[in-house]
C-alpha positions as CSV (number, residue, x, y, z in Angstrom):
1,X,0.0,0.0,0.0
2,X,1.5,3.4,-0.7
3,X,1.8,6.9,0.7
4,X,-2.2,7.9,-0.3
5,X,-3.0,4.4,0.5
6,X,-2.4,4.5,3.8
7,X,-3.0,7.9,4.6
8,X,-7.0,7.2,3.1
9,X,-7.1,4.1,5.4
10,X,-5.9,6.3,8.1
11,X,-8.4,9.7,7.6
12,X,-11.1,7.8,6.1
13,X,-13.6,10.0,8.5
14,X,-11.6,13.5,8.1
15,X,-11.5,12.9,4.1
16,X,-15.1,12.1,3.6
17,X,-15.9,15.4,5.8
18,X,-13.3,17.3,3.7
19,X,-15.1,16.5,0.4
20,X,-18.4,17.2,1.7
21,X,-17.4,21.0,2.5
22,X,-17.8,22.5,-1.4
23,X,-21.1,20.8,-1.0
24,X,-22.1,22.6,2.0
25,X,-20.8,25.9,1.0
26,X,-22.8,25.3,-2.7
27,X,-26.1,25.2,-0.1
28,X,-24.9,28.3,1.4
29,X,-24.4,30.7,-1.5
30,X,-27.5,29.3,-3.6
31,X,-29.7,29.4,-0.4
32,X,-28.5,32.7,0.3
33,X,-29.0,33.9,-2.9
34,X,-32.4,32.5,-3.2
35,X,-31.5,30.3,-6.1
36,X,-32.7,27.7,-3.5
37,X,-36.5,27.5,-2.6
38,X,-37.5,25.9,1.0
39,X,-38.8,22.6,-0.7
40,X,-35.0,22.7,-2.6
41,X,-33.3,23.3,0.4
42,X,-34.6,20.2,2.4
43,X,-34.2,17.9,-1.0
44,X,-31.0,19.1,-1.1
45,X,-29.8,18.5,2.0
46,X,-31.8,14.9,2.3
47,X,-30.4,13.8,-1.1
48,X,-27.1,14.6,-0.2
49,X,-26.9,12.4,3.0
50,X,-28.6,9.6,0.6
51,X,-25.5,10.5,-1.7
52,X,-22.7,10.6,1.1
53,X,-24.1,7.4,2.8
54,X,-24.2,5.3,0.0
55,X,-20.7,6.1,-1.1
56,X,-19.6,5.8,2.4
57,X,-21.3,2.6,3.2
58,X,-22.3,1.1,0.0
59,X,-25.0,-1.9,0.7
60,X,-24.9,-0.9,4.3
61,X,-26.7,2.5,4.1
62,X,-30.1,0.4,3.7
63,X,-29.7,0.4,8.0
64,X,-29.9,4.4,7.9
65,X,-32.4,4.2,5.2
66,X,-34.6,1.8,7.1
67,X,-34.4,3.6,10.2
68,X,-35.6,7.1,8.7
69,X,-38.3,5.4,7.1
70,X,-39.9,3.7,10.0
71,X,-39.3,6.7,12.4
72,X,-41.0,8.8,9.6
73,X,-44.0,6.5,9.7
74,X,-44.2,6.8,13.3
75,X,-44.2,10.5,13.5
76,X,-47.3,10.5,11.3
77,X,-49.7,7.7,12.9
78,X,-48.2,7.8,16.3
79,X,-50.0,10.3,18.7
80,X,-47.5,13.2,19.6
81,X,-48.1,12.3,23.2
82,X,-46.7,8.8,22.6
83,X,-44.7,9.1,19.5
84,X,-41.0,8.8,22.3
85,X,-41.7,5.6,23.5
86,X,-42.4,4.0,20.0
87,X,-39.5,5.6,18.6
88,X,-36.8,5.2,21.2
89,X,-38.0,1.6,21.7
90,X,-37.9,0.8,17.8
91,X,-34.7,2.7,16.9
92,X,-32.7,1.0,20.1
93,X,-34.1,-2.3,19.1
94,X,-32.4,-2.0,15.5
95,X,-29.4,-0.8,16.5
96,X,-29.0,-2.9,19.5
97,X,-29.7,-6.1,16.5
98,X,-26.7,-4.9,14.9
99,X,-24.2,-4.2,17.6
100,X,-24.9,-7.5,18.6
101,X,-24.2,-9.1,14.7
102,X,-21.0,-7.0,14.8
103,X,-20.5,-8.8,18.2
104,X,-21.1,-11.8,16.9
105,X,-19.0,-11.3,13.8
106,X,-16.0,-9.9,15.6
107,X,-15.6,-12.4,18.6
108,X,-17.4,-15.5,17.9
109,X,-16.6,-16.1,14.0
110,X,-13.1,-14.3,14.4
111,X,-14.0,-12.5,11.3
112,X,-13.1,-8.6,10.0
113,X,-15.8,-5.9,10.6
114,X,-16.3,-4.5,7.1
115,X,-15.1,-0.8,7.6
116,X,-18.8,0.3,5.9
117,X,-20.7,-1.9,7.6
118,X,-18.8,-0.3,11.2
119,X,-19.3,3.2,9.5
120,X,-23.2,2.5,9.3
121,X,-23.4,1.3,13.0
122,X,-21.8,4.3,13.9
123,X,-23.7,6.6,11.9
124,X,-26.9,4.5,13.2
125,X,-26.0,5.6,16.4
126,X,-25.9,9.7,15.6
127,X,-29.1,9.0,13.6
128,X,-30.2,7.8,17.1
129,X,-29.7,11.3,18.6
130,X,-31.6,12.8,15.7
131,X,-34.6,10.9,16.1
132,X,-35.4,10.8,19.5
133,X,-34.1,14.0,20.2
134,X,-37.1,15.3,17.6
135,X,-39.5,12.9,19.3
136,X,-38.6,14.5,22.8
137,X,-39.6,17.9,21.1
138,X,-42.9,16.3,19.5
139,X,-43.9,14.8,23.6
140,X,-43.2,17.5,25.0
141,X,-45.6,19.2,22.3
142,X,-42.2,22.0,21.5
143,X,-43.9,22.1,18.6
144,X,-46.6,21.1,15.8
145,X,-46.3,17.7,13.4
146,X,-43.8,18.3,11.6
147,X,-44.2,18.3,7.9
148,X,-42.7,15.1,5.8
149,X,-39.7,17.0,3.7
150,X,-38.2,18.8,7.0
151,X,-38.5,15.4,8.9
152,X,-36.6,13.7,5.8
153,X,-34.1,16.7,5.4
154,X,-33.5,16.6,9.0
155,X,-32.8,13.2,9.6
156,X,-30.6,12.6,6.5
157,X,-28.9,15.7,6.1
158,X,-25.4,15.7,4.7
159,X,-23.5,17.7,7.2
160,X,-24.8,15.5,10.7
161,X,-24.6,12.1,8.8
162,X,-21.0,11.0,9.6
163,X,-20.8,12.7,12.8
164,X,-22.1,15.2,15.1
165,X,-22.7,17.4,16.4
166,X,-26.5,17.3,17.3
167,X,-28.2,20.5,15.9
168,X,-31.7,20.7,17.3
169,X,-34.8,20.2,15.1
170,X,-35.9,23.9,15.7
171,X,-32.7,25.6,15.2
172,X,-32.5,23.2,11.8
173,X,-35.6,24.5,10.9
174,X,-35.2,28.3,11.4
175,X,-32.1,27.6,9.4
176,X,-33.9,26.6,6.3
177,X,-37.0,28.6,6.0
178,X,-34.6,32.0,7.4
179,X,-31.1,31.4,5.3
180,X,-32.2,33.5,2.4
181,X,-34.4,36.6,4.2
182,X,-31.8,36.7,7.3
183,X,-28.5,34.7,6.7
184,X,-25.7,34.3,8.7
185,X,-22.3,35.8,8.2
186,X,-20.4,34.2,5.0
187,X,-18.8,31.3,7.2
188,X,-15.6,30.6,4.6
189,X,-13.2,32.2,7.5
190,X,-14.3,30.9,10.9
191,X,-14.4,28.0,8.5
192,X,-10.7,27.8,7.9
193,X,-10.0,29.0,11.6
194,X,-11.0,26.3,12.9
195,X,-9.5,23.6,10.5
196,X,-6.3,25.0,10.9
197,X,-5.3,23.8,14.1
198,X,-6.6,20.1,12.7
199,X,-3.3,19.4,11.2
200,X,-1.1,20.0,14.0
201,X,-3.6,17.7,16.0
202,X,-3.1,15.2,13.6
203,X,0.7,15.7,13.2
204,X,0.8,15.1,17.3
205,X,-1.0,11.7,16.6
206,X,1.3,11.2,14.3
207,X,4.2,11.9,16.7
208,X,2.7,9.6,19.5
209,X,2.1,6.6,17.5
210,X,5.9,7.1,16.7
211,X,6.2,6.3,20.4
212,X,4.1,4.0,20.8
213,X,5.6,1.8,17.7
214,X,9.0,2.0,19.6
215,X,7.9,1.3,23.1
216,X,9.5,-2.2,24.1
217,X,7.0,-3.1,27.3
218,X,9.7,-6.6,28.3
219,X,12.3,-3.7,29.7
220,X,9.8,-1.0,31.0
221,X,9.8,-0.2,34.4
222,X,5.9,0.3,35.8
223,X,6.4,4.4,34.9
224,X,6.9,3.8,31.4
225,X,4.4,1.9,31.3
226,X,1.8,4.5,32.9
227,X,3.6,6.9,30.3
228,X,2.1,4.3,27.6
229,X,-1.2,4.4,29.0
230,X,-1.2,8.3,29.0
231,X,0.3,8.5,25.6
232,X,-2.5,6.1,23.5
233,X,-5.4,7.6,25.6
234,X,-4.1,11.0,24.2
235,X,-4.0,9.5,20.9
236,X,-7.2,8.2,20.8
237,X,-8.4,11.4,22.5
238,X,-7.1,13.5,19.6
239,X,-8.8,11.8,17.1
240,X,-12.0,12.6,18.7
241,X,-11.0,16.2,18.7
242,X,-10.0,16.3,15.0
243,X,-13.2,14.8,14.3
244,X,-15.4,17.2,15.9
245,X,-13.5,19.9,14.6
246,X,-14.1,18.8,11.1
247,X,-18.0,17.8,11.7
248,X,-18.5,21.1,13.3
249,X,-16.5,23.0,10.4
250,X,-18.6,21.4,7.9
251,X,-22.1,22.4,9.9
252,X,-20.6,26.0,9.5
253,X,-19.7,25.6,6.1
254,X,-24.0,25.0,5.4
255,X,-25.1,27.9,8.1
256,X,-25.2,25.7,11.0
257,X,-23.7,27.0,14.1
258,X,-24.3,31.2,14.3
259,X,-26.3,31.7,17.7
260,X,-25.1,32.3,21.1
261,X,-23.6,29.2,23.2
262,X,-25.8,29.9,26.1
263,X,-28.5,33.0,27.2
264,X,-27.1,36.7,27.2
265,X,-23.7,35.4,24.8
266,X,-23.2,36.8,21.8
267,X,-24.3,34.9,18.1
268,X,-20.8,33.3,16.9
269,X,-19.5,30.2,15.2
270,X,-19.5,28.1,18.3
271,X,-23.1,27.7,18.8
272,X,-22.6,23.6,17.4
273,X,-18.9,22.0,19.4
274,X,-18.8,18.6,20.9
275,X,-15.8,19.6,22.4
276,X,-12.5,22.2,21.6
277,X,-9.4,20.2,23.3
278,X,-8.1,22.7,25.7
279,X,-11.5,23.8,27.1
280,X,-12.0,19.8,27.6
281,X,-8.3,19.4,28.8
282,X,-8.3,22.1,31.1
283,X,-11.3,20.2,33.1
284,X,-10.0,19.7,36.7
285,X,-12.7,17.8,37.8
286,X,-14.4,14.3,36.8
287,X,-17.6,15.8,36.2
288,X,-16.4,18.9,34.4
289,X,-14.7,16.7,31.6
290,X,-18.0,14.6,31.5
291,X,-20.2,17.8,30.5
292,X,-17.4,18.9,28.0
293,X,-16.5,16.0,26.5
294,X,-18.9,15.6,23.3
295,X,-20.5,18.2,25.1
296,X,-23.8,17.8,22.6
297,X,-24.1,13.8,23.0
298,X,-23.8,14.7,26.6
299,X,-26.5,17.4,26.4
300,X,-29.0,14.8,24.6
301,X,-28.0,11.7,27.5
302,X,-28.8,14.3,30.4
303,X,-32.0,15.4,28.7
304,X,-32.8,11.2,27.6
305,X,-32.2,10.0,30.5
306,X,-30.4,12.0,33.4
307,X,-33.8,14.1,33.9
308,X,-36.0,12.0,33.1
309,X,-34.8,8.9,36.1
310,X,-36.3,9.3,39.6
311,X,-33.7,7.1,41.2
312,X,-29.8,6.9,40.9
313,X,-30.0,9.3,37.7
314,X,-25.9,9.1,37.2
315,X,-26.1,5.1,37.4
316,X,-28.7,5.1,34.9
317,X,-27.2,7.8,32.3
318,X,-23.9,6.2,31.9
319,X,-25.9,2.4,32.3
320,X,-27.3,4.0,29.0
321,X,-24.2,5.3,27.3
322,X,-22.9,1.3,27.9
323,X,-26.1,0.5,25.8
324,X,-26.1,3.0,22.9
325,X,-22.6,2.3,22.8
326,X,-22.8,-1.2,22.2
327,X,-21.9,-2.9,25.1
328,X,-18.4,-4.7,24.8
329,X,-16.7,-5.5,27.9
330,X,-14.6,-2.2,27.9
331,X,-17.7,-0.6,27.3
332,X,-18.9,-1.7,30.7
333,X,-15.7,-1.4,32.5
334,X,-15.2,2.3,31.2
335,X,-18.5,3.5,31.7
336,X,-19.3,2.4,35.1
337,X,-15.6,3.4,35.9
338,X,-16.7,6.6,34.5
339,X,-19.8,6.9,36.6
340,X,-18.2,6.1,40.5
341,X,-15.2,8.6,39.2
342,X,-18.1,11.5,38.8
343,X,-19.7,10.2,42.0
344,X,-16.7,10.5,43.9
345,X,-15.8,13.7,42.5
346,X,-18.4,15.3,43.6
347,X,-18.8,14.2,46.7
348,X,-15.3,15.0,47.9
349,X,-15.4,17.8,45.8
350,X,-18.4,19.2,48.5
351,X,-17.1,17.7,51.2
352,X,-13.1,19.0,51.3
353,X,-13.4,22.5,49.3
354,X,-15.8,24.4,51.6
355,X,-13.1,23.4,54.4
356,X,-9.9,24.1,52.4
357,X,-8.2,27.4,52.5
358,X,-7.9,29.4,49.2
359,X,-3.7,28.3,49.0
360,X,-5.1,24.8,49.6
361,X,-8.1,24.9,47.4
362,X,-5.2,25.8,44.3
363,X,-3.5,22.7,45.7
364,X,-6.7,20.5,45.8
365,X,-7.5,21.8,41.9
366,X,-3.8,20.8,40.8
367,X,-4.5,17.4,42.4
368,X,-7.9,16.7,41.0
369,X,-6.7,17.8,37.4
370,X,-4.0,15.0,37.6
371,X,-6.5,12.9,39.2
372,X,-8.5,13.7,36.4
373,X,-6.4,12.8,33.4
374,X,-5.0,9.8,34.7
375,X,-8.8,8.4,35.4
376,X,-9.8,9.6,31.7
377,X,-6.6,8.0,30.6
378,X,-8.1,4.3,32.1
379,X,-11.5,4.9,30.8
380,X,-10.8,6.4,27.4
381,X,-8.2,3.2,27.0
382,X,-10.7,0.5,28.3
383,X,-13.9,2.2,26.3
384,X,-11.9,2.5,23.1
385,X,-9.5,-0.5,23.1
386,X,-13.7,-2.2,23.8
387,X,-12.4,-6.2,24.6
388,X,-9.9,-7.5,27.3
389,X,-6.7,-6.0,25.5
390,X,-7.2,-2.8,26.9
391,X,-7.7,-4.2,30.2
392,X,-4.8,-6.5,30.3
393,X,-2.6,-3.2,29.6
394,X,-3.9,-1.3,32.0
395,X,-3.3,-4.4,34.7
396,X,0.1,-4.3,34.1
397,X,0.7,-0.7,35.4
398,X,0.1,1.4,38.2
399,X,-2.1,3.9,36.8
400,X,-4.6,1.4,36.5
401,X,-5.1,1.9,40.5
402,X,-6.1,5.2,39.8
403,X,-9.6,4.5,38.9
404,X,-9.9,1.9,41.8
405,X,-8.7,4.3,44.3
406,X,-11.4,6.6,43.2
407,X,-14.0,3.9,43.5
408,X,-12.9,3.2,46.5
409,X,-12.8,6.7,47.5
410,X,-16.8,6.6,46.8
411,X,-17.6,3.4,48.9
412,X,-16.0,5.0,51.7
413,X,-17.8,8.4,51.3
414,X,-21.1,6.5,50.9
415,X,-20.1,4.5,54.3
416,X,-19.7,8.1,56.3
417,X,-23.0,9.4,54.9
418,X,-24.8,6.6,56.0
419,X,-23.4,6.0,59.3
């Protein structure tokens, strides 16, 4: 395989987002200047996702296909006041049926996952968000039925099919019918803004799987490897970042993405981010990094299932993520690692702060920050790595007793509240 070859294989993701942006800037300028009507705006958008996943995941995009035309149906005979239930229960039961085939595929036949047929699982899994994000709106009566061609143009549309991040219905919407009366600023230069720190992110990955390559573990004392486990969670946590960076910049690139982050702020670009890496990074606390990290999946899980559960609403959110997920054994690991880690973050965090002086308090917050990275570290390695590798590696060294200590840490704060 040569140079290309293996950069393709590589950037599969990043290059299909790349070629997608001239097609999102096209819907720009002709929906700005009203070349575009509203009816050629959502066919636009819809056939373009049709287009992208059928390149993308040949045979394979029949499971998006499928799963827009049954959630379709349901919108329109299902009454609004029970049109969640029917659609969560459907869409999790189809993509739950193929998690479990790629299960099966992977660890029982010993066979290669077809890179489309993972690419439409994954995608199945954003169109999840979509769909019963819109079917939350439609419950909670947010709005009227929604028309056919928005509800098509919503759920298939180009820019949100290979990744996120999760635009809500309404703002989607007011995008569409208000692009060519009152349009956004040209996006062409926050646009290149933010792409250009991409290839120093990637040049970094680049660096650390250098490192990794030429790591011997036979002569490594316990640090190195810790420095090992630091290293690929930072790799693997860079490629999320380079990802969202590129799904957001092609969001822009359509209109997506101009309104304020939060209530009195500003309109800007940044109104769609799962996550910018040193806002993320800087997190000094276990629950901080949880609400920044894919900060929009993170929105749609707190609003799913966080605010919805009566009892042990943390327990239940991540016991979710495991399941959207697709639940391999790392999966379960990581997530419910994930889960007592925010527990006992914030209930140390309430308990020792209030007591500590303020040179102490910038002691404590130095602490937790390390505390912090080394249990994202564990997690992002167990979650990523999905079957026993990744914990057999993080057996072998030390910082694998950060996550326990934490756990720990919450059995024994539990104990004193209770006593």
């Amino acid at each position: 395989m040569g140079l290309m070859g293996r950069f393709w294989e590589s950037h599969q993701f990043l290059m299909h987002q790349c070629f997608s942006l001239p097609f999102a800037f096209l819907f720009f300028f002709l929906s700005k200047r009203g070349y575009l009507s509203l009816t050629s705006r959502y066919l636009f958008v819809s056939a373009g996702g049709c287009v992208l996943a059928v390149v993308t995941m040949g045979v394979y995009s029949s499971l998006l296909f499928v799963s827009a035309l049954v959630f379709v149906l349901l919108v329109v005979s299902v009454d609004a006041g029970r049109v969640h239930a029917w659609v969560f229960g459907t869409q999790m039961l189809w993509q739950t049926s193929w998690h479990l085939l790629l299960q099966y595929r992977e660890y029982y036949l010993q066979e290669p996952v077809s890179t489309r047929l993972f690419l439409a699982v994954s995608s199945l899994m954003l169109l999840t968000q979509r769909v019963t994000s819109l079917s939350m709106d439609l419950q909670e009566r947010r709005g009227a039925r929604a028309p056919l061609l928005p509800l098509a143009g919503y759920v298939l549309n180009f820019t949100a099919l290979l990744g996120g991040p999760l635009c809500p219905y309404s703002r989607f919407v007011s995008l569409m019918t208000g692009i060519s009366a009152d349009p956004p600023p040209d996006p062409p230069r926050a646009v290149l803004l933010k792409l250009t720190p991409v290839l120093p992110m990637e040049l970094a990955r680049y660096l650390l799987a250098g490192l990794l390559d030429a790591y011997d573990p036979s002569g490594a004392a316990p640090a190195g490897g810790a420095a090992r486990v630091l290293a690929l969670a930072a790799w693997l946590r860079i490629q999320y970042y380079s990802h969202w960076r590129c799904s957001e910049c092609l969001n822009n690139a359509a209109g997506l993405g101009f309104w304020p982050r939060s209530p009195g702020e500003p309109p800007g670009w940044g109104g769609l981010s799962d996550g910018d890496l040193w806002a993320v990074e800087a997190s000094s606390r276990m629950s901080q990094f949880a609400r920044r990290w894919n900060a929009t999946t993170a929105s749609w899980l707190r609003r799913l299932v966080y605010a919805r559960c009566g009892r042990f609403p943390l327990l239940s959110t991540f016991g979710f993520s495991l399941w959207w997920h697709g639940g391999h054994l790392g999966h379960f690991v990581g997530m419910l690692t994930w889960a007592a880690t925010v527990a006992a973050d914030r209930r140390a965090h309430g308990l020792l702060r209030p007591r500590l002086s303020p040179a102490w308090r910038k002691a404590y917050t130095c602490l937790s920050w390390i505390n912090t990275q080394m249990n994202v570290a564990c997690i992002v390695t167990a979650v990523e790595l999905r079957d026993v590798s990744g914990l057999r590696l993080l057996s072998t060294t030390y910082i694998g007793l950060v996550p326990l200590f934490n756990v720990l840490l919450l059995f024994t704060l539990l104990k004193r509240n209770t006593v």
